[in-house]
N, C-alpha and C positions, 0 to 999 in steps of 0.2 A: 407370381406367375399366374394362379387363380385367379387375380384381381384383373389383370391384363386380358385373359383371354374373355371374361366378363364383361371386359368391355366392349371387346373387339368384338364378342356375338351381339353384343347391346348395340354398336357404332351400325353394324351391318342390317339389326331388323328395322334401327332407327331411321337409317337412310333409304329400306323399302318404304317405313311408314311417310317419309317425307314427298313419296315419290306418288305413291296413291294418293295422299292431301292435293298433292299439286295438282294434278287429273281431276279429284273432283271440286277445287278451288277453279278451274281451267272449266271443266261442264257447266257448273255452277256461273261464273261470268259471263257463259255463251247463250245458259237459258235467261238469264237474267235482261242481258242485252236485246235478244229476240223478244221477251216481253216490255220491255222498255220499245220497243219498236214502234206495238202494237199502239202504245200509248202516243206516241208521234203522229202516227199516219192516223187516228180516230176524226180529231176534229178536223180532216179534209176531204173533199170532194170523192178524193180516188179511193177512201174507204168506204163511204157509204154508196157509190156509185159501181164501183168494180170490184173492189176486195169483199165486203157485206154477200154479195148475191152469189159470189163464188165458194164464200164458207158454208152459206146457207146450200146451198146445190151438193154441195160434197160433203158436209158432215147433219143435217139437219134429217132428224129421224122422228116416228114416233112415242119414243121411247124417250126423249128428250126435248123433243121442239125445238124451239130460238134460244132455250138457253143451255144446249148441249155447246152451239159453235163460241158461245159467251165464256162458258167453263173453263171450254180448250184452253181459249187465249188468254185467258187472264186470271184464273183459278189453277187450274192444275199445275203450269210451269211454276207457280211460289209455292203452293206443297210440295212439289218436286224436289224444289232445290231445299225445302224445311228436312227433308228426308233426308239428301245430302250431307246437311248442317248435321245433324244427327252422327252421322258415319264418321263426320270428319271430326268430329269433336271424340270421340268414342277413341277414335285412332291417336289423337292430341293426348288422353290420358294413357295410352298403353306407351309414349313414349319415356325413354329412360329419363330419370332428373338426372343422373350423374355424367350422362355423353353431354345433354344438351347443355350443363356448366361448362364443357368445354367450346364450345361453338361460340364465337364471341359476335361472328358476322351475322349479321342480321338485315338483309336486304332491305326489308321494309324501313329499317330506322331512322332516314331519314322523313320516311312521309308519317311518321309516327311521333317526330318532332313538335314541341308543344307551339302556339305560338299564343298572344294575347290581343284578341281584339275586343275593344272598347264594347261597343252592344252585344259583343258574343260569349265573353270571359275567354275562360283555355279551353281551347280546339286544336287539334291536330291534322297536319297537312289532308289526310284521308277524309277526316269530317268535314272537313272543307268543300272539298272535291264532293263531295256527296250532297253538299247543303248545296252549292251551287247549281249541281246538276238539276234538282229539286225545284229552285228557283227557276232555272230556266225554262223545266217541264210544266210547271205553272204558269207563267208567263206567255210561251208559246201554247201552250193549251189553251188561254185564256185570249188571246188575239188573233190565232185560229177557228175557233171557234167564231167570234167576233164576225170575222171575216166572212164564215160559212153560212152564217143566218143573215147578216144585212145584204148580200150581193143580192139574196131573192126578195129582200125586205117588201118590195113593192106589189110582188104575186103576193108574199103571207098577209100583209096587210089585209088587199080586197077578198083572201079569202077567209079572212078572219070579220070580217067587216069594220074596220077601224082607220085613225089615220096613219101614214107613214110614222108621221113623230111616237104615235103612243104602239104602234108594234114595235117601233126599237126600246120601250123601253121594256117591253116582253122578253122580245129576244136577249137585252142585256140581263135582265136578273135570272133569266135561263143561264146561261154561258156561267154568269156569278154563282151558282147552283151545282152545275159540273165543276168549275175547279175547286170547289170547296168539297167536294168528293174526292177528288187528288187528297185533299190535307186527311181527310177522312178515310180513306185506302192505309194510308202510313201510319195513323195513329195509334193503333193496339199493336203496335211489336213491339217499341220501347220496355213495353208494360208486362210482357210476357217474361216473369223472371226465368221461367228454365227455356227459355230460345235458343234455339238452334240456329238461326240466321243471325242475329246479333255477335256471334263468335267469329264465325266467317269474313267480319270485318273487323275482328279486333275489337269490337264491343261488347261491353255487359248490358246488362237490364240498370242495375246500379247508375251504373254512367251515362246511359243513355235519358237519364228520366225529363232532363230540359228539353230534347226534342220534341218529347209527349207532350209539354206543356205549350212550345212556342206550335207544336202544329193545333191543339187544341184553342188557342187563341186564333190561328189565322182561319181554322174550320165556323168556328160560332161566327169569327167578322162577314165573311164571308156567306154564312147562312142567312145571319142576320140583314145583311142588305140583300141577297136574294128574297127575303120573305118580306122588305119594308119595298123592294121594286114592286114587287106582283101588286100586293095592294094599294101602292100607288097608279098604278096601270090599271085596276080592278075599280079604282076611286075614278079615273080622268075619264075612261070609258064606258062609263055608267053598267058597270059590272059587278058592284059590287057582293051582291047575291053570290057568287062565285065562289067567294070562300066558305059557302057551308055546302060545296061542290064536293062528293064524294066517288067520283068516277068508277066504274069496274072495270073498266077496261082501258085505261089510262092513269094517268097521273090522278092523286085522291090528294084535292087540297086540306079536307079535312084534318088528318092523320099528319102531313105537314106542320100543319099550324099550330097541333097540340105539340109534336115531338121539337119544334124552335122553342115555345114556350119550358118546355120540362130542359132542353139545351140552356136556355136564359137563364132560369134560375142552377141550374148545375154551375154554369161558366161564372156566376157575377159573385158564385162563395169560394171560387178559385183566386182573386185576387189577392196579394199581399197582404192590404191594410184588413180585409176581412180574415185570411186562410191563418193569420197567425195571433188574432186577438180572439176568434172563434173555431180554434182547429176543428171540434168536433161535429159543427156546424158543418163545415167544408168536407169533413170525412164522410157524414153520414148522407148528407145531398149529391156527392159521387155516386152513390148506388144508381140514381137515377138516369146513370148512362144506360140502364140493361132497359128502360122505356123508351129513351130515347132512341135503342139503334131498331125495338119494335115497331114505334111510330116512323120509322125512314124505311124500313123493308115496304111498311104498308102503302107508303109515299108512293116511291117509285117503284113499287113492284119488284120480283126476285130477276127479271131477266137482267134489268141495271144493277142490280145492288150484286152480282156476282163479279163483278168490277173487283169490289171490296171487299168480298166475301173471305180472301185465304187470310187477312192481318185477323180479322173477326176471328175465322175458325180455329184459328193456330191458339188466341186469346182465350178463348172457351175452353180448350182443351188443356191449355196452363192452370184456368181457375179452376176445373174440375178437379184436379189431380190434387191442387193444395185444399181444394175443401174436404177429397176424402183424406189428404193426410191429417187438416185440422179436427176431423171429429175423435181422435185419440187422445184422451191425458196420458200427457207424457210421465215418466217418473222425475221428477224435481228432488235430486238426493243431497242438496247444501247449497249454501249460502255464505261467500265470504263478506264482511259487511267491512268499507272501508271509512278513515274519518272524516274524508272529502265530502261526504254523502254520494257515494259511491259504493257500487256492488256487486257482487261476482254469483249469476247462479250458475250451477254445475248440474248437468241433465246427464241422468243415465241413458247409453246406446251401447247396442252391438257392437262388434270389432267391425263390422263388415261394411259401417258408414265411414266412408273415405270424402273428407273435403281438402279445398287447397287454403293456404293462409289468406288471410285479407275474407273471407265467405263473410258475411251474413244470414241470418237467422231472425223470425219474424216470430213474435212471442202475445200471445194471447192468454190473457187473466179475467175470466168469468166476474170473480168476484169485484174486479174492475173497473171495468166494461166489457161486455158480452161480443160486441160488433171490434173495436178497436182494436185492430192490431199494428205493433209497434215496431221496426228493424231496432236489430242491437247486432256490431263486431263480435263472429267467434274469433275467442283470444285461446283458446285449446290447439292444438294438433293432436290431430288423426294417429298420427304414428308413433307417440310418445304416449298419448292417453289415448288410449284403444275404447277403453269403459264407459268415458266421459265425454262431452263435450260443453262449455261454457260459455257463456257469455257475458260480458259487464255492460250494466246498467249507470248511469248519470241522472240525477235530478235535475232534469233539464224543462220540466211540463208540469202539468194536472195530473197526470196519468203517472209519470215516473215519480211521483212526490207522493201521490198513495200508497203508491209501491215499495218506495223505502220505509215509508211511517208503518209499515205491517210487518217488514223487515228486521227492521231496527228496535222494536218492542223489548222491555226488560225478558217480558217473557215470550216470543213472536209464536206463531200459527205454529202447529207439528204437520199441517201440510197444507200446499198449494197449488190449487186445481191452476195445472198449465197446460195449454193447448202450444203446436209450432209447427209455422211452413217451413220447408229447407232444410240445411242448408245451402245456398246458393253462394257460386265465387265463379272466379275461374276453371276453364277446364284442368290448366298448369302455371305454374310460374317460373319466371326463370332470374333469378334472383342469383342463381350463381355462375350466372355467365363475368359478371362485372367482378372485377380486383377489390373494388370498396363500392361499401353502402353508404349513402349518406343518408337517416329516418330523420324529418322534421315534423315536430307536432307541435302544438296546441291544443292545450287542456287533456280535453278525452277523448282530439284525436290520436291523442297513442295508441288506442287501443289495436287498429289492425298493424303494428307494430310490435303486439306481442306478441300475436302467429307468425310472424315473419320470424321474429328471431329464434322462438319456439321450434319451427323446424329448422333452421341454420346449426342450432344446439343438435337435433337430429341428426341433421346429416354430418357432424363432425363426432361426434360422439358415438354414432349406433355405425353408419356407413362408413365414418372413418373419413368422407370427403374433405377435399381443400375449403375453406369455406372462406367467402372476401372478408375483409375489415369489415368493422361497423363503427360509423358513429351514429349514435340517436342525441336528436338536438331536441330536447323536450322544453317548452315555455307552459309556464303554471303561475297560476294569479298569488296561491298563494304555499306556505312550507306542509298543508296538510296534502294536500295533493299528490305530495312526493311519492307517498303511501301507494301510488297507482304502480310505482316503479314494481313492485315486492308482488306482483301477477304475475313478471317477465318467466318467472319459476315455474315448472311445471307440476301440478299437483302431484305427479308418481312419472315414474320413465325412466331416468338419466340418476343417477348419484352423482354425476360431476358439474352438473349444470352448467352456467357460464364458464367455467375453466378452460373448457376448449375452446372457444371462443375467443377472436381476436375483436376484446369489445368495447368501448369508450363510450361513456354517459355524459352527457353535457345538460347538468338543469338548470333553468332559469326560474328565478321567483323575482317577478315584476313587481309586486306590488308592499312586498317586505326587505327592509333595508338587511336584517341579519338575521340567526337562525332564533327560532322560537324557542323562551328559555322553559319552556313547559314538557315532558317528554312524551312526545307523542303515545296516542294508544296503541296498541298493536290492532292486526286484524285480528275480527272475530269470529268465528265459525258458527253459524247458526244449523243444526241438522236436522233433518225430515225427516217425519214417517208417511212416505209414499204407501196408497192403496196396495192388493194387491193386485186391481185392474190397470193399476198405473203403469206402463208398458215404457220400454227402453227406444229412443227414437232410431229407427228403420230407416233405409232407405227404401223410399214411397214406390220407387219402377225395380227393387234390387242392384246386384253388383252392376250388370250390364243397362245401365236406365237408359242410357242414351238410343241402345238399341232397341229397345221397350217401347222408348218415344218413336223412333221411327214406324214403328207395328202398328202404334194408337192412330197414328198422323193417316197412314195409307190405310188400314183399318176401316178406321171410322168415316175418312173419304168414300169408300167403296160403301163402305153399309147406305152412306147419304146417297150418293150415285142408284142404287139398286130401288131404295125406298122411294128416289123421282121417277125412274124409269118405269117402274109397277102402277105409279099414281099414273101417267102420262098416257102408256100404254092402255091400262084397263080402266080409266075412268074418265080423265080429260078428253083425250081425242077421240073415245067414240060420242061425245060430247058435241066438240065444237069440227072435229076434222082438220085442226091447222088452222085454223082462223085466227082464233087466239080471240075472239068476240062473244062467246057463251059464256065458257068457264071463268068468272070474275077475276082481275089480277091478287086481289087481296085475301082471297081463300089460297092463291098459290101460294102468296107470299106464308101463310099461316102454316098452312100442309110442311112449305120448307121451313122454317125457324121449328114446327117439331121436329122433321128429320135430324134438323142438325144434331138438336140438342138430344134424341132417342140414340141415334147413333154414337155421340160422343162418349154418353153414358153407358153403351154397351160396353163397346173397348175399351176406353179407361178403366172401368170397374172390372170387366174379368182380369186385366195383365193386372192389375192392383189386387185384385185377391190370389190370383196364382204367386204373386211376389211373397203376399204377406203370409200362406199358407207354406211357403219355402223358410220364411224366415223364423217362426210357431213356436218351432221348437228351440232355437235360439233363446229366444225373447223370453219362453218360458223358463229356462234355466237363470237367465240372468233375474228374474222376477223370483226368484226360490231363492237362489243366494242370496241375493240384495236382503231378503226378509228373513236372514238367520241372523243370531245375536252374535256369532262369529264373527260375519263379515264386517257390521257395523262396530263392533268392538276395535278391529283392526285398524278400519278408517281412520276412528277417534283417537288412537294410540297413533295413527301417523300426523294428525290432525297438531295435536300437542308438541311434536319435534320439526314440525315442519321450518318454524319461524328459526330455530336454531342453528339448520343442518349446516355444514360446509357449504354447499352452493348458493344461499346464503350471504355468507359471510364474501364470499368471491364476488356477488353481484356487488356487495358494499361495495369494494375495493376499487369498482370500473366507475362508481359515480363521482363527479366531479359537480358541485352546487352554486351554482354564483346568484347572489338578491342585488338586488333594486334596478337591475338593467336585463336590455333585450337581447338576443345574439344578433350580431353580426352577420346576417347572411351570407352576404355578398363576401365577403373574406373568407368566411370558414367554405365557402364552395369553391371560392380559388384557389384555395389554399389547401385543397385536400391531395394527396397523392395515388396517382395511378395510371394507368393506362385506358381504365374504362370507369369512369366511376356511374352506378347506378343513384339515382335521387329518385327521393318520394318523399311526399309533403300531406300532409293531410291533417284537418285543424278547422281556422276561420278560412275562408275564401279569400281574404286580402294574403292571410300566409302564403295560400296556397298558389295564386298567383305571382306573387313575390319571387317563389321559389321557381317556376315555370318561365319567369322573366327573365333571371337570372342563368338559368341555363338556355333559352334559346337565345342569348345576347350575341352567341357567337366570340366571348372573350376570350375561353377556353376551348380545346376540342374535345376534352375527356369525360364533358359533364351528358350524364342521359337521364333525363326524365322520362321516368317510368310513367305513364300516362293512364294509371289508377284511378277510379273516384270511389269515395269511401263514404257516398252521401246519397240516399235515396231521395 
């Protein structure tokens, strides 16, 4: 009766909480729409001719100038809705896991359907819809414009003094210049791993990262033929002087031509055949976007570049928050070292870091490299392991190969100086709406397959929840590998482990005909002596971060808004009066890129010391015990029986091993029973595909791919 009427209060705040999301899922499309407006009607007549002098008339002040009505339109409506994203996500985790395992329907699931196009890979109906829309606003942006500069092409010309033919090609590498702003507007949200608008559409940071990269390709093409037209028009029309033109009150070709060059070289160690023969080449020449987007403020001045401005802000204020959470060493309190060259570290935290399965965790090693930092799968839950949280490691690099070889030592380090952003995942998952799971992986993509089952063990064991079948379809090159299986466990939590669990192992070993007659080694436990500055990982905003973020967002907006309005008011305009012809464009631009970055730093930092000055005393307890010989006595004595335990012996029982062949996808996904079956696939990218293939084929109605990506 308790359990029931638990639900019934659960059913009833769930379905307010669904009802506020929708409202501001509903606000959120309406401001988004009206800002997407803006972006229609720019490159035509009837903006610069009647909508321009009407915003300027009704909102243009002292205290702002030209780029108070710029802000309105097209800055403030995407923090708005960043702020939204915030609220709605926030609400997303206060909802119950155990109503919404029962909610099977899911409106969206259709447009959440994978599908597979050949130059795109797997997208889903949504992304689609989005990428198109993209397309188009480019397109039309770009043939609009077109349109809007050659109808006068004949007046600009004589008052440029040039021919017809060489003002158009003015005017085109102009027009090539603004839509490569478009790619440039969208580029740093991808990138922003705690975003707030990428949830709002069913997106992570994680999944999103190919966006980054195809808008970052189509911005440098784009740059780059705007910057090879001008100086071919600067060449034909005997201008060439031009380019060492540094205007104040205009366009500064200077600052242009260095910030394409620092673009060039950033974009040409993005390619393949270099990004993956020279990773750290490519890693460390990335920094060079933070000159780049200086030399493009300086370009075009701050009143254009507010365009662009909220994808930038929003990014600033993501990388701030992980730099101050990276300047803590964390406490690194063990090390499971597996025979695969594989390995498990275990980070002490608070109870009070709550993530969802599938999260990611980005891990920094001094002694490694100082700049590099790596994503690695948490294979922990939150709810099972309160103390801990983990991650497993693959020798898959330079970097992960150092890493084991200090690891894996007869005698290894008593400790290792470890920095970490995140965790970052979903807000929720819903993993038990569906009757059966089907987990498909390759190699070490099992790993976000061990949080999944890890809390599925949770809720059937601690909540008592119905919980679906499972099968995990694992493929491994070779029988040491298997060893990844014996993670699935959780270091403390449950004494029955898989037992409640309705669970079926299916391993593949490709590349071995039968079992290895040698008997594998067990795992090893390597343990650490963390400082006692070595602190338990926090969360960086506390329990309510989401709401934290919304404070930083409107915050430090307002702090930037205040810091322009004081420069505008008491220094520019009794200056120039609204001319906008005294005050240089490129000292504005400078004045703004401090605001931002003064203001960002404010608000981030005090809601990050108010969090951590909450969390003090926590942290210090767990830093007291952890350094008693009790505690670590305890560990090592469970350390010893872990391999033994019952639950154990139960996972033994669910694995089933087959060598020298592949699975059967296509079969074992028709062939599975239920009414909804959930798939996720994560591995190589042909898996992954394969498996997304397969269920959007339409053969079946029961198959749902889960539309995860597990690949930064």
């Amino acid at each position: 009766m308790e359990v029931k009427k638990r639900l019934s209060s659960s059913s009833l705040s769930d379905g307010k909480i669904r009802m506020i999301q929708g409202a501001i899922l509903a606000l959120a499309l309406t401001i988004f729409l009206g800002n997407l407006m803006m972006w229609v009607i720019m490159p035509t007549f009837t903006y610069y001719q009647k909508w321009v002098p009407a915003l300027l008339a009704a909102t243009n002040s002292t205290f702002f100038d030209i780029q108070g009505p710029i802000m309105m339109n097209f800055t403030l409506p995407i923090l708005f809705i960043a702020v939204l994203g915030c609220i709605y996500v926030h609400l997303e985790k206060q909802k119950s896991d155990s109503v919404t395992s029962y909610c099977n329907k899911d409106w969206l699931k259709v447009l959440k359907k994978p599908k597979i196009i050949k130059p795109l890979g797997k997208v889903t109906w949504i992304e689609l819809f989005f990428l198109a829309m993209f397309i188009i606003l480019c397109v039309w942006y770009f043939s609009a414009f077109v349109y809007f500069h050659y109808s006068t092409i004949t007046t600009y010309a004589a008052t440029k003094g040039v021919q017809v033919w060489q003002a158009r090609i003015d005017r085109l590498a102009l027009v090539i210049g603004l839509t490569g702003n478009i790619c440039l507007t969208f580029l740093f949200y991808p990138v922003s791993r705690g975003s707030s608008i990428l949830p709002l559409l069913g997106l992570t940071s994680e999944g999103s990262i190919r966006y980054h990269i195809w808008l970052g390709h189509m911005a440098m093409t784009l740059f780059t033929i705007h910057g090879l037209l001008f100086i071919l028009f600067w060449a034909v029309s005997g201008r060439l002087h031009e380019m060492l033109k540094w205007d104040p009150h205009y366009i500064s070709n200077v600052p242009g031509e260095i910030g394409l060059l620092v673009g060039l070289v950033l974009w040409i160690t993005t390619f393949p055949a270099i990004r993956r023969r020279m990773f750290e080449l490519f890693f460390y020449t990335h920094y060079l976007y933070i000159l780049f987007m200086a030399f493009f403020l300086l370009h075009t001045g701050m009143f254009y570049a507010c365009i662009m401005l909220p994808g930038f802000f929003l990014f600033l204020i993501d990388r701030y928050l992980r730099f101050l959470q990276s300047k803590q060493k964390v406490r690194l309190v063990s090390a499971r070292v597996l025979t695969c060259e594989t390995f498990e570290f275990n980070f002490s935290k608070i109870p009070g870091l709550e993530y969802s399965p599938t999260s990611v965790m980005f891990l920094n090693v001094p002694s490694i490299s100082k700049l590099q930092w790596h994503p690695f799968t948490v294979t922990s839950n939150s709810n099972l392991e309160s103390d801990t949280i983990s991650v497993v490691i693959k020798c898959e690099g330079s970097w992960t190969k150092k890493l084991y070889d200090v690891i894996s030592l007869p005698s290894p380090v008593d400790r290792l100086e470890v920095s970490v952003e995140g965790p970052y995942g979903p807000a929720s998952t819903h993993f038990l709406r569906h009757d059966t799971l089907v987990l498909i992986s390759g190699g070490s993509g099992i790993t976000p397959f061990i949080s999944i089952i890890k809390e599925l063990i949770y809720m059937s064991s601690t909540l008592k929840c119905k919980t679906p079948k499972i099968l995990l379809v694992s493929v491994f090159k070779n029988s040491s590998q298997l060893s990844m299986l014996d993670l699935l466990l959780p270091l403390s939590g449950t004494p029955s482990g898989c037992s409640n669990l309705d669970l079926q192992i299916e391993a593949y070993i490709t590349r071995e005909n039968e079992p290895a007659q040698e008997k594998s080694e067990p795992l090893r436990t390597v343990w650490f002596k963390p400082n006692h500055s070595d602190a338990p990982i926090t969360p960086i905003l506390g329990q309510n971060n989401w709401l934290w973020l919304a404070a930083i967002i409107s915050s430090s907006f307002a702090l930037y808004l205040l810091f322009v309005g004081l420069l505008y008011q008491y220094y520019v305009y009794p200056m120039d009066h609204g001319t906008n012809k005294v005050f240089p464009y490129h000292t504005r631009a400078l004045f703004n890129m401090l605001f931002i970055a003064v203001s960002i730093v404010i608000a981030a930092s005090s809601v990050f010391l108010w969090n951590k000055k909450k969390s003090a005393r926590e942290t210090k307890q767990i830093q007291d015990m952890a350094d008693s010989t009790k505690s670590l006595n305890s560990l090592l004595a469970y350390a010893d029986q872990e391999l033994e335990s019952l639950p154990q012996q139960s996972l033994n029982k669910s694995i089933k091993t087959y060598y020298g062949q592949r699975p059967d996808l296509k079969r074992i996904l028709l062939e599975v029973k239920g009414a909804s079956v959930g798939v996720l696939a994560s591995g190589p990218k042909t898996l992954r595909h394969n498996v997304a293939a397969i269920c959007s084929s339409g053969l079946v109605e029961n198959l749902h791919f889960e539309s995860i990506s597990f690949t930064w």
